[in-house]
C-alpha positions as CSV (number, residue, x, y, z in Angstrom):
1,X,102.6,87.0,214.3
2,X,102.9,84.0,212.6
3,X,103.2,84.9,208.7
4,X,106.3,82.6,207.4
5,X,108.6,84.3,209.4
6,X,110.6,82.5,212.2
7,X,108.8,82.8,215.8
8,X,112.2,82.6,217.8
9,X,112.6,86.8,217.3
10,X,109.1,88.0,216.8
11,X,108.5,87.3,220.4
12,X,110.0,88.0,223.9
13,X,111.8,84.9,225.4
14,X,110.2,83.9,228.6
15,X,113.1,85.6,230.8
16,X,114.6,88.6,229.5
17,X,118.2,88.4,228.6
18,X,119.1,91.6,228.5
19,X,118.2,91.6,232.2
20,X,120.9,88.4,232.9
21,X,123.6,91.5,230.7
22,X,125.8,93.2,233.5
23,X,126.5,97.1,233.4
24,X,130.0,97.4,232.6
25,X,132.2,98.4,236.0
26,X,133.7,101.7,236.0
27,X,136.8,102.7,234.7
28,X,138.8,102.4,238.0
29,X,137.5,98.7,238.5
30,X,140.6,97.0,235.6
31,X,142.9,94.3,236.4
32,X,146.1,94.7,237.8
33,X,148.3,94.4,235.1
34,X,146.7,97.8,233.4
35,X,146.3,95.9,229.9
36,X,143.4,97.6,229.1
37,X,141.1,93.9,230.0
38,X,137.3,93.9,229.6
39,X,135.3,91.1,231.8
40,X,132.6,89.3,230.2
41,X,130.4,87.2,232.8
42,X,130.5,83.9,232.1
43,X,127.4,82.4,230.5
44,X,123.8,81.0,232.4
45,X,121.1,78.8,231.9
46,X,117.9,80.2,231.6
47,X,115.7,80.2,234.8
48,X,114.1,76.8,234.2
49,X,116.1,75.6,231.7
50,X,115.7,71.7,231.8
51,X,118.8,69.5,232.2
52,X,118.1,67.9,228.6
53,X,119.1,71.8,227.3
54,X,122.7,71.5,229.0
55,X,125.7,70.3,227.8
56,X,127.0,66.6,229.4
57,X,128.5,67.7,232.1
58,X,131.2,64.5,231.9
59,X,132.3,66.0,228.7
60,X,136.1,67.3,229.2
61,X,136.6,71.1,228.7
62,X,138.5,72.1,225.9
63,X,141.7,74.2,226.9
64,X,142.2,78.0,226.0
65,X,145.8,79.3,225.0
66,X,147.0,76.2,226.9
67,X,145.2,75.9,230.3
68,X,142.7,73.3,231.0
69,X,139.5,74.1,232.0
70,X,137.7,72.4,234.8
71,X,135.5,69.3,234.7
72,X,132.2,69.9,236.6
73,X,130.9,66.6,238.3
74,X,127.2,65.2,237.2
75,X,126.2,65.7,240.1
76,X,127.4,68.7,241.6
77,X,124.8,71.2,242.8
78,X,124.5,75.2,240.5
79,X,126.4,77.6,241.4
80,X,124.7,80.1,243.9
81,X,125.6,83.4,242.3
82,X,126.5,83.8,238.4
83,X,130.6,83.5,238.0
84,X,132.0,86.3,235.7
85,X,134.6,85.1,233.1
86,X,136.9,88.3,232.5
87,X,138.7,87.8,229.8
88,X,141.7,90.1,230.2
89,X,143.8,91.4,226.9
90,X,146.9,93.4,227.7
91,X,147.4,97.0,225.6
92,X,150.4,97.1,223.7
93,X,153.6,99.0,225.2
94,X,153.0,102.8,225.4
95,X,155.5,105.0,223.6
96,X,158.4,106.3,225.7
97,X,157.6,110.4,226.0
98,X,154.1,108.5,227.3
99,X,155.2,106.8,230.1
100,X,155.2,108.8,233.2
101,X,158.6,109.0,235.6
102,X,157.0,106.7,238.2
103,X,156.9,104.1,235.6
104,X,153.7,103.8,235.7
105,X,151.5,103.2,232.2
106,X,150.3,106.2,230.6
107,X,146.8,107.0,229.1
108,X,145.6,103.5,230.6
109,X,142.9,102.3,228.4
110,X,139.8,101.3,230.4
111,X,139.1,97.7,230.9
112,X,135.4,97.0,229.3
113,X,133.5,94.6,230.8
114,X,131.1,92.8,228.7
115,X,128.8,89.8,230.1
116,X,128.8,86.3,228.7
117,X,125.5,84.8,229.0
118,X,124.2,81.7,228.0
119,X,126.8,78.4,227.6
120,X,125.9,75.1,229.7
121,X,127.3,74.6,233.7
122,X,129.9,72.4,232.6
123,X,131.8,76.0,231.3
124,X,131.2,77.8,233.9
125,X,134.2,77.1,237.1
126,X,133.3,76.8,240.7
127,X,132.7,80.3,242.1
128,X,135.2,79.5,244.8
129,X,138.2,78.6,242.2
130,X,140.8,81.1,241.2
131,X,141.1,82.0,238.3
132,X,142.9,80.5,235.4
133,X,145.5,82.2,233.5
134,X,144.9,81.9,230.1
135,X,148.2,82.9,227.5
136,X,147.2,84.0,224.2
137,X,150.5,84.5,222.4
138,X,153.3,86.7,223.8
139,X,152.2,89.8,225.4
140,X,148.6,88.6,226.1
141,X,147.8,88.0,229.5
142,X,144.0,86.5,230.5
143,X,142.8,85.9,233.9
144,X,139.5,84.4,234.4
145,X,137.8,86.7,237.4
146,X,134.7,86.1,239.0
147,X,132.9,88.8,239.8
148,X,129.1,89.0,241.1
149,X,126.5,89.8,238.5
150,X,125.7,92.9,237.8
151,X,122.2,94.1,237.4
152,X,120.6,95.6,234.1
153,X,120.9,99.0,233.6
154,X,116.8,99.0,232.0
155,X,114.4,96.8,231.5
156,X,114.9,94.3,229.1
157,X,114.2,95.5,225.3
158,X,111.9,92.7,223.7
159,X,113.1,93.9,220.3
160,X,117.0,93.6,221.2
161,X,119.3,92.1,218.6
162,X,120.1,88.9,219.8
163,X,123.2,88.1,220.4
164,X,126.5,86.0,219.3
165,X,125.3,87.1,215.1
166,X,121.6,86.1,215.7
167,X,119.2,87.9,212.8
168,X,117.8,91.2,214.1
169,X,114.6,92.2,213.9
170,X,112.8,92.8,210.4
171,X,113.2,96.5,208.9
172,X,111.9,97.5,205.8
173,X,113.8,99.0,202.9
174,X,114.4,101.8,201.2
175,X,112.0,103.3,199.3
176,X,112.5,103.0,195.1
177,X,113.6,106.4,193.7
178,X,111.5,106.3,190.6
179,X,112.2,109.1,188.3
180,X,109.3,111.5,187.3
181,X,107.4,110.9,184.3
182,X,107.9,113.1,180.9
183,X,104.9,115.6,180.2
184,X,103.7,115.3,176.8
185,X,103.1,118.9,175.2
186,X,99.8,120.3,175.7
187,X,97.9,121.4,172.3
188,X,95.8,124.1,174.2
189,X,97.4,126.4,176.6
190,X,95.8,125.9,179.9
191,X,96.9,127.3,183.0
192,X,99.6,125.0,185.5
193,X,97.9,123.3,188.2
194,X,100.1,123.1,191.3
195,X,100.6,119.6,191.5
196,X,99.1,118.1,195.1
197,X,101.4,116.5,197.8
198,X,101.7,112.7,198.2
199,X,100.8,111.7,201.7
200,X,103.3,109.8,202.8
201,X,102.5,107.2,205.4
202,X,104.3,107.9,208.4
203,X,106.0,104.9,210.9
204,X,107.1,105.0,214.1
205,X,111.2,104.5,214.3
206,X,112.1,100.7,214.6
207,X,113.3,100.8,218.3
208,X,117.2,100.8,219.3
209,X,118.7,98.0,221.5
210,X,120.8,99.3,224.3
211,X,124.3,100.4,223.1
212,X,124.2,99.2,219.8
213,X,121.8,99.5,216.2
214,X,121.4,95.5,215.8
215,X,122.6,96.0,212.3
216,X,120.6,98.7,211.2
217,X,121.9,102.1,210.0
218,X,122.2,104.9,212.3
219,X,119.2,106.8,213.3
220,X,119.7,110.0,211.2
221,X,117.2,113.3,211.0
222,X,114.4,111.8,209.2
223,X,112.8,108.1,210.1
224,X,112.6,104.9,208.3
225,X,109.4,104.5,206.5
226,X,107.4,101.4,205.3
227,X,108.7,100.2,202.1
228,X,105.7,99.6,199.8
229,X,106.9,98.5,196.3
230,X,103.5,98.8,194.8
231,X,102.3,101.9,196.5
232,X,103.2,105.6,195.7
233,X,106.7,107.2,195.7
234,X,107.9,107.5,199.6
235,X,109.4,110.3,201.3
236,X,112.5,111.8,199.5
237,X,110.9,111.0,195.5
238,X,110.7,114.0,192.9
239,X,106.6,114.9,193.1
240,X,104.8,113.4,191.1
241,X,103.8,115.1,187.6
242,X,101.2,117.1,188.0
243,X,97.5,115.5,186.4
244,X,96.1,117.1,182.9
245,X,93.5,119.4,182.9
246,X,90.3,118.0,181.9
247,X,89.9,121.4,180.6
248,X,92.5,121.1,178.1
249,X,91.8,117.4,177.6
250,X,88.6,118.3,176.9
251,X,89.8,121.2,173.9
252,X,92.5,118.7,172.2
253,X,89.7,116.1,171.5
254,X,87.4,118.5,170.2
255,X,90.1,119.8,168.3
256,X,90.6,116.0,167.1
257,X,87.3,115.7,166.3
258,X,86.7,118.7,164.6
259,X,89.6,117.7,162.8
260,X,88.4,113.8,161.8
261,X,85.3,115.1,161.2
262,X,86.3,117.7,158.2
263,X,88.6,115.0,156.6
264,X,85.6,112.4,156.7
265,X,83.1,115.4,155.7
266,X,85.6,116.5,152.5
267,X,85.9,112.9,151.4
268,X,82.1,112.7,151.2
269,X,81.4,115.5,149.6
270,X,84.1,114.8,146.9
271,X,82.7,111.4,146.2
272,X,78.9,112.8,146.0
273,X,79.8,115.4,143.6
274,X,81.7,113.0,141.9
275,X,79.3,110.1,141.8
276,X,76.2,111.6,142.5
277,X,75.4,110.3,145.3
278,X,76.1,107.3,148.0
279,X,73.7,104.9,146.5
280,X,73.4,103.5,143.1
281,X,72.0,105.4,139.9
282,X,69.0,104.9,138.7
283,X,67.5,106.5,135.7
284,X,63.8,107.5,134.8
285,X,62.4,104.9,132.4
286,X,58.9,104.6,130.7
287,X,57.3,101.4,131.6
288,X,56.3,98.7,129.0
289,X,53.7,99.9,126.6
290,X,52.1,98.6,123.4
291,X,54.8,97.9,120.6
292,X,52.6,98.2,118.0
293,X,52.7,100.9,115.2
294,X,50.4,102.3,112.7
295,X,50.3,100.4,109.9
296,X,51.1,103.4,107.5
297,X,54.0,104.5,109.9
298,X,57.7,103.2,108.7
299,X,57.7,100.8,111.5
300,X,54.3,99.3,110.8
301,X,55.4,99.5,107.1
302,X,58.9,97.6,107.8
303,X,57.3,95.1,110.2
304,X,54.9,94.0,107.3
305,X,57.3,94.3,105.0
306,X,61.1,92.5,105.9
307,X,59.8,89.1,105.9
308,X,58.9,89.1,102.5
309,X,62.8,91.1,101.8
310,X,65.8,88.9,100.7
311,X,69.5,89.4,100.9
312,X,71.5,87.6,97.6
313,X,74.5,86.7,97.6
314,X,76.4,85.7,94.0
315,X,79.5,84.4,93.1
316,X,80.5,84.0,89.2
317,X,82.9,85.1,86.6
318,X,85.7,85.8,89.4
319,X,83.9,88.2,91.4
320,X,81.3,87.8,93.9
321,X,78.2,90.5,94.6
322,X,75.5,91.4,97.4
323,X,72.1,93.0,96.2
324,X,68.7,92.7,97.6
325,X,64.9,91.1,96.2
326,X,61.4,90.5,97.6
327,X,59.2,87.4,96.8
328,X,56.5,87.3,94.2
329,X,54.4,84.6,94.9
330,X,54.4,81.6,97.1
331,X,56.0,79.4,94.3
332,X,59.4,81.2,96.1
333,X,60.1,83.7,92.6
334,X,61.9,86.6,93.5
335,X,62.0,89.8,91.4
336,X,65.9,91.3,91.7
337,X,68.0,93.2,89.2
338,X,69.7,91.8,86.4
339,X,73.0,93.3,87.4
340,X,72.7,91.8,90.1
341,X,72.8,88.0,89.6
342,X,74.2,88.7,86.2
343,X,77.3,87.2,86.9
344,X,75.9,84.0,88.0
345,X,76.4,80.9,86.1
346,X,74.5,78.1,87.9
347,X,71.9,77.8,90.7
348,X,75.3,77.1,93.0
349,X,76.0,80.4,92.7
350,X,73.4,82.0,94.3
351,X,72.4,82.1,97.7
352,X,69.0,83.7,99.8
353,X,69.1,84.8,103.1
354,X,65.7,85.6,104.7
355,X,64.8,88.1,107.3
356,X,64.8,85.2,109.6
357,X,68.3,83.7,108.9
358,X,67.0,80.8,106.8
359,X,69.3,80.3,103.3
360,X,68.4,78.3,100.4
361,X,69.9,78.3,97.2
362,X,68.2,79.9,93.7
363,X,68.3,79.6,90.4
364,X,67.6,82.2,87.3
365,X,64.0,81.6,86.0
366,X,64.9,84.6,83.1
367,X,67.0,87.9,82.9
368,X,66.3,91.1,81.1
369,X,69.6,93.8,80.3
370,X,67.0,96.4,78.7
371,X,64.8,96.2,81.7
372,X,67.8,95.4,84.2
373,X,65.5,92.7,85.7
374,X,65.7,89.0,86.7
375,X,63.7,86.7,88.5
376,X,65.0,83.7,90.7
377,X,63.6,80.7,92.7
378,X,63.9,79.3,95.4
379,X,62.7,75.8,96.4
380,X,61.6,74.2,99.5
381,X,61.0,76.5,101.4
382,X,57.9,76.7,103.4
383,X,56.2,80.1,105.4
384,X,56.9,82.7,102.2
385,X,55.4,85.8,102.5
386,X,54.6,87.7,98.7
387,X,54.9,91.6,99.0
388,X,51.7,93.4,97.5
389,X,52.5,95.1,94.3
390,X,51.3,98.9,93.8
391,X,50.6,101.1,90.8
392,X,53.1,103.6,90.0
393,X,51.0,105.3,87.5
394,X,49.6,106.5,91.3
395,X,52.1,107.7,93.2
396,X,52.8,111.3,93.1
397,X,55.8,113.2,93.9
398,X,56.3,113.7,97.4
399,X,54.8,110.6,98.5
400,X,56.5,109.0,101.2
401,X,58.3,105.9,100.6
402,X,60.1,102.8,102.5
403,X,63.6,101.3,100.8
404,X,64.1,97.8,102.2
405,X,67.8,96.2,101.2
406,X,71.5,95.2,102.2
407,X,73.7,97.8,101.6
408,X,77.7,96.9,101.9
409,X,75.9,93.6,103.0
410,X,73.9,95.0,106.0
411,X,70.5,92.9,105.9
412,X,67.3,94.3,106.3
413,X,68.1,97.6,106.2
414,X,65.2,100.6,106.3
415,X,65.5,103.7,105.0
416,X,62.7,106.4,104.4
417,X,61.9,109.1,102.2
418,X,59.8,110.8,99.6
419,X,59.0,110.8,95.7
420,X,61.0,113.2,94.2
421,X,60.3,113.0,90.9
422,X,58.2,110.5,88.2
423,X,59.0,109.3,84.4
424,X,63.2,110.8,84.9
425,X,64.9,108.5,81.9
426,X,68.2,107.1,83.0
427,X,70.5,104.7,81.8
428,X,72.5,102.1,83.7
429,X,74.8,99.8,82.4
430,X,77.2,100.5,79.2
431,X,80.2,98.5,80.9
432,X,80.8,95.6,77.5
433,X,80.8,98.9,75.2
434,X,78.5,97.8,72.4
435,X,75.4,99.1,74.3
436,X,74.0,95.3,74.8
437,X,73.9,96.1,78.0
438,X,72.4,99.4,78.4
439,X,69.1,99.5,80.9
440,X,66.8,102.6,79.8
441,X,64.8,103.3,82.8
442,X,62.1,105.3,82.9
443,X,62.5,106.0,86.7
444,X,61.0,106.6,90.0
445,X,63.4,109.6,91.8
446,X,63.6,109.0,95.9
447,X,65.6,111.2,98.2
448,X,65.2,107.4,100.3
449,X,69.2,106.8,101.2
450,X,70.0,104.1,98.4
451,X,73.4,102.4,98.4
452,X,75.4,99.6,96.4
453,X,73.8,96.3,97.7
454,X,70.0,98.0,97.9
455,X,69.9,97.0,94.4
456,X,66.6,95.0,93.6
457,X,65.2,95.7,97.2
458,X,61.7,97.1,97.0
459,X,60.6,100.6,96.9
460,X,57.0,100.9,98.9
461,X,54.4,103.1,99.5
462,X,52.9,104.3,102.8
463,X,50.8,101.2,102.7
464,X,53.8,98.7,102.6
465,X,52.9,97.9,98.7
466,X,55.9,97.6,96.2
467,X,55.5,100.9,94.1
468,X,59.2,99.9,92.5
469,X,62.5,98.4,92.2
470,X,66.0,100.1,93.5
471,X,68.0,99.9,90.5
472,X,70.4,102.6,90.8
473,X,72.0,106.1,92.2
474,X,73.2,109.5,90.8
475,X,76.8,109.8,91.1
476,X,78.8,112.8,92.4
477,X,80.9,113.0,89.5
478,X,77.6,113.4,87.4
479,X,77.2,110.4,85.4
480,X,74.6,107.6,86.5
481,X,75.5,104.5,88.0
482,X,73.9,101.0,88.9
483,X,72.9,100.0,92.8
484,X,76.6,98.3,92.9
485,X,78.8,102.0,92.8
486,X,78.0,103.1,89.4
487,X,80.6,106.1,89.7
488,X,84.0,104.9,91.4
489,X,84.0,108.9,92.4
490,X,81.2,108.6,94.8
491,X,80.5,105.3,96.5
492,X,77.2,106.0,98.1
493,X,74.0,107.7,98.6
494,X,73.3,111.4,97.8
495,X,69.7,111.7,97.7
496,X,69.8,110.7,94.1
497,X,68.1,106.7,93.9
498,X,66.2,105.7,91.1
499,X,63.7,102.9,90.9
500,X,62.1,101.2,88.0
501,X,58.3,101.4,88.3
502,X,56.0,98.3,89.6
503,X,53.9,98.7,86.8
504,X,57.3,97.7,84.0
505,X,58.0,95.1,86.8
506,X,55.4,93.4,86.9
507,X,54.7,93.2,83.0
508,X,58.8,92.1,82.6
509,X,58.5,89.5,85.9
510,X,55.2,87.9,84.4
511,X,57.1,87.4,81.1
512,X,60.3,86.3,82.5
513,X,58.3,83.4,84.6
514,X,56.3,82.9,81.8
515,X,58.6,82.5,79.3
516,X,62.2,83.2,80.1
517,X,62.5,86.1,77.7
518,X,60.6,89.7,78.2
519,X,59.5,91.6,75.1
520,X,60.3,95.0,74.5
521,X,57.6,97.9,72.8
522,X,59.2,99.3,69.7
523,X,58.3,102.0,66.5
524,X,60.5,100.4,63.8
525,X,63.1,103.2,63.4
526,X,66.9,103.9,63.8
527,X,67.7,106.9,65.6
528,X,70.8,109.2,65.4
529,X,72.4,109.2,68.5
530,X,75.2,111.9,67.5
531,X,72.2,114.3,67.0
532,X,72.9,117.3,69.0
533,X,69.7,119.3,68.4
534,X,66.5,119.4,70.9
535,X,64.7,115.6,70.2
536,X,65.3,112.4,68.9
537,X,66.3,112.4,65.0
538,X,65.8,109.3,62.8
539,X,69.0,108.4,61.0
540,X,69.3,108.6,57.2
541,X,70.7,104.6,57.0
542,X,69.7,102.0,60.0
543,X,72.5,99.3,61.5
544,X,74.8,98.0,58.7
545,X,73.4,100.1,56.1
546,X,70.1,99.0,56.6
547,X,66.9,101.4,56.1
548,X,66.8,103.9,59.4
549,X,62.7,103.4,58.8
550,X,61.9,99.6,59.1
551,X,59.4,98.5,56.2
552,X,56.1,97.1,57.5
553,X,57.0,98.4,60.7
554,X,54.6,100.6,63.2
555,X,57.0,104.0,61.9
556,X,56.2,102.9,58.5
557,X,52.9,102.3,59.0
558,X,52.0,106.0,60.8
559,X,54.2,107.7,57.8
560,X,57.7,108.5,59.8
561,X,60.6,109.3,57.4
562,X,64.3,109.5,57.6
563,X,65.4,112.9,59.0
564,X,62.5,113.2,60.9
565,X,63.0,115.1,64.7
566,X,60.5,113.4,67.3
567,X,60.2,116.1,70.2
568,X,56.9,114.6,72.0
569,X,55.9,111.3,72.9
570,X,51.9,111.5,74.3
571,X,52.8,115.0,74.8
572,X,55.5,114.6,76.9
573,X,58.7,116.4,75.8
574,X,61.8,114.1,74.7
575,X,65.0,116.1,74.0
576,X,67.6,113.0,72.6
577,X,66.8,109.5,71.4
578,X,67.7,108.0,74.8
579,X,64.7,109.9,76.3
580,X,62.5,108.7,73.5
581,X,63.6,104.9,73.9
582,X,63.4,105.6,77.9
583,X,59.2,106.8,76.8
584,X,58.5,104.1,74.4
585,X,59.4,101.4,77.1
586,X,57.4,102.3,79.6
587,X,54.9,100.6,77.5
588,X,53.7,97.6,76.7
589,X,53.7,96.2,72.9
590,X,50.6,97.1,71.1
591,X,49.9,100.5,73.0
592,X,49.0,102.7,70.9
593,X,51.4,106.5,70.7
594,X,51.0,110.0,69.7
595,X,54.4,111.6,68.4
596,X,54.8,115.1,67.6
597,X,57.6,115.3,65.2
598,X,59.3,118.2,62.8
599,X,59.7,117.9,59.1
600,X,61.4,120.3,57.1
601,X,60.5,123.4,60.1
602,X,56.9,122.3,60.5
603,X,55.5,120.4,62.8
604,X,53.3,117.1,62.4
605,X,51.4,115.0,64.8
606,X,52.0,111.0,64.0
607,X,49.8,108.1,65.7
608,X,50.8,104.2,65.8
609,X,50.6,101.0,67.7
610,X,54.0,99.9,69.1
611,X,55.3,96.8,67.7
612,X,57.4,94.0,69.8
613,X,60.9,93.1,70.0
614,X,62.6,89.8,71.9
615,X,64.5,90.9,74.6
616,X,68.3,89.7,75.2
């Protein structure tokens, strides 16, 4: 074979040489001087063996322990037979109880005989020449011999080791003792299975040269094997670990996934029921419809009616206000209370917010205390949109109604409700303490949620027309108060608003753009506001000692006296002199009245036409 390795040993030479290696002679056959001497035959050319392969046989031979050896001529013809070169070692001296009485050497070792082959001609003597003592040190003794050539024992081994240190033949090594492999725990008990034995490739033993092992170990019980480093564990390795079951394989990953699946299971079902699902939420809605409303519904009556609807804001005399109004006509005159913008000194003061964001600044056209109304304008302002005025002398108590305003400053603003009463007298006002600034009201009653800053916002029917003016709330603590608090003890609504009636409005308004100055109805009388009895009492003297009955007045005209008690006005019951001012101003100068009144415990019936007073 020719696969890297060196063809010189792999192959048998063309003449055997183990057949050119001599038997050794028997044990008698030992030089004379009993040294124990082994003869080694002198080394040959190979049959054929060209003269180019020999030494030059003028080279001088080298001398051993001192003797020279012979020079072979060029030309002098091969030796018939093969000389043997015994090389002769003598045995060191035998200990005296050894030696036996004839003086002869005990327990003689035998003399081996080991051929020499190989060498060139030059080394080898002439057969016919004695043999040449050779001296190696004191007591060492070699004599060159020839002897004739023994013949092999056996045929020639092809796979001898070759001699003088040549490499032997290729052997493999030993096998790799790996150690066995650790077997994880099984999960699932499963029954052992007996683990099946590793062929083990068998070899032939490497063959053994004649007398010797070339280098090898010694041949022992079992034989080499192949080394394989990549295959499976050779003879004399623990067995390898037995394979899993695929039973049990087969339970641990269902266990596994039995396992995954219950975690991944859980998790889902803890995020649906805490979600509500895997996907995103989305609600039921009604699709986009019609967005209008019935035009006697609040939202029909609102949508007609905040673009007409102002906020005011007023800033005067140190304090600053918010109340509400709702254009008159499209010259931009707004009714609103008189509390409201009282405080106002200049048009700079004042400033209108429309339902659309748009702000211009107003000015006082005219005022009224006793009416608590005022009137403003606005200028420049383009796109105004009047509110229709009602009649109150319609409505009827629980008809619903619409309040429009900005309370605490909140614009546009809707509230709802009903009528809950007609013609209740109030009174608003009395903060200067003099009474100049009393308002005598005879009111609309709503259970519409009014608050401080509705104040001047309309009050409308269920046909969005102004039926009357938020002017003020019942207080908690039972006194009356004006659409900015009136009673510090209760700061908003309870169900208790008052309005002043369109129909006073409008009559005070039309005056007030008119004019400036609104008139008042009056009877010509003073009246006794200490009187504690049931009605309204004219006083025995008027205002700084004046005549309680005025002369040439409407009283003194229909025949009323000092002392009388007024209990009816148009058959309507008044029970103090508030009431009866409340009654008298609810109409206009020149209406004409019917008072019941009590003189002296009986009762008469007056008639008159109601005079006219300037208004502050």
């Amino acid at each position: 074979m020719n696969n890297g390795k060196p063809n010189w040993w792999s192959r048998p030479s063309s003449t055997p040489e183990a057949a050119r290696i001599p038997s050794p002679p028997p044990s008698g056959d030992v030089a004379a001087d009993g040294d124990g001497d082994f003869p080694l035959p002198a080394p040959q050319p190979a049959a054929g063996a060209e003269a180019s392969d020999m030494t030059d046989p003028t080279e001088p031979v080298e001398t051993v322990g001192g003797a020279a050896r012979h020079e072979a001529a060029a030309d002098e013809p091969a030796a018939p037979a093969e000389p043997t070169v015994l090389l002769t070692k003598s045995q060191p001296p035998a200990p005296a109880d050894r030696i036996p009485a004839d003086g002869s050497p005990a327990d003689e070792a035998p003399t081996a005989h080991l051929p020499v082959t190989g060498g060139h001609p030059a080394d080898v003597p002439p057969a016919d020449a004695p043999p040449a003592p050779v001296s190696e040190g004191p007591g060492v003794d070699t004599t060159l011999a020839a002897q004739p050539a023994p013949q092999p024992l056996h045929a020639p081994d092809e796979y001898r080791t070759p001699p003088y240190g040549e490499p032997g033949p290729w052997a493999p090594a030993p096998p790799v003792q790996r150690p066995p492999a650790p077997v994880p725990p099984q999960q699932a008990q499963v029954p052992p299975v007996p683990p099946h034995p590793q062929p083990h490739p068998q070899t032939q033993p490497l063959p053994r040269t004649h007398g010797q092992n070339g280098g090898l170990p010694p041949q022992t019980g079992a034989p080499w094997t192949q080394y394989d480093p990549w295959g499976a564990g050779g003879a004399g390795l623990p067995p390898a670990p037995a394979k899993k079951s695929r039973k049990g394989l087969a339970v641990a990953g269902a266990l596994v996934f039995a396992l995954v699946t219950g975690v991944i299971g859980g998790g889902i079902g803890a995020y649906v029921e805490r979600n509500g699902g895997l996907t995103t939420v989305e609600l039921p809605q009604a699709e986009s419809g019609d967005t209008d409303r019935a035009p006697d519904s609040v939202a029909g009556i609102a949508a007609g009616a905040l673009p007409g609807v102002v906020t005011l804001h007023v800033k005067g005399g140190g304090s600053s206000g918010t109340g509400t109004g709702f254009v008159l006509d499209a010259k931009g005159h707004i009714l609103t209370n008189n509390h409201v913008v009282d405080g106002a000194e200049s048009s700079e003061d004042i400033t209108v917010t429309f339902s659309s964001g748009e702000t211009a600044r107003a000015k006082v056209v005219g005022k009224d205390t006793g009416y608590d109304l005022a009137v403003v304008q606005v200028t420049g302002v383009s796109g105004l949109k009047p509110l229709p005025l009602g009649n109150s002398d319609n409505v009827r108590v629980g008809d619903p109604v619409v309040a429009i305003g900005a309370p605490f400053d909140l614009s546009n603003t809707v509230t709802s409700g009903i009528i809950s009463a007609k013609e209740r007298p109030i009174t608003a006002g009395g903060e200067k303490g003099d009474g100049s600034d009393i308002s005598y009201v005879d009111a609309l009653q709503t259970d519409a949620p009014i608050n401080p800053g509705n104040s001047g916002g309309p009050l409308l029917d269920s046909k969005g027309r102004v039926i009357g003016i938020n002017s003020a709330i019942r207080a908690a603590g039972g006194g009356s108060g004006d659409g900015e608090g009136g009673s510090a003890s209760q700061p908003g609504s309870i169900g208790l608003g008052f309005a002043i009636p369109i129909n006073q409005g409008k009559r005070v308004a039309e005056e007030l753009i008119n004019t400036g100055k609104a008139t008042h109805p009056v009877i010509g009388v003073s009246l006794d506001m200490q009187f504690n009895g049931d009605g309204a009492r004219v006083g025995e003297k008027g205002k700084d000692g004046t005549a309680s009955v005025t002369p040439g007045g409407p009283a003194a005209k229909a025949g009323l006296r000092p002392g009388d008690v007024i209990t009816k006005v148009d058959g309507q019951r008044v029970h103090n002199g508030e009431e009866l001012i409340v009654k008298i101003r609810a109409h206009r100068p020149g209406d004409r009245l019917e008072l019941t009144l009590t003189r002296d415990g009986k009762e008469l019936t007056k008639t008159l036409t109601l005079g006219s007073s300037q208004g502050t």
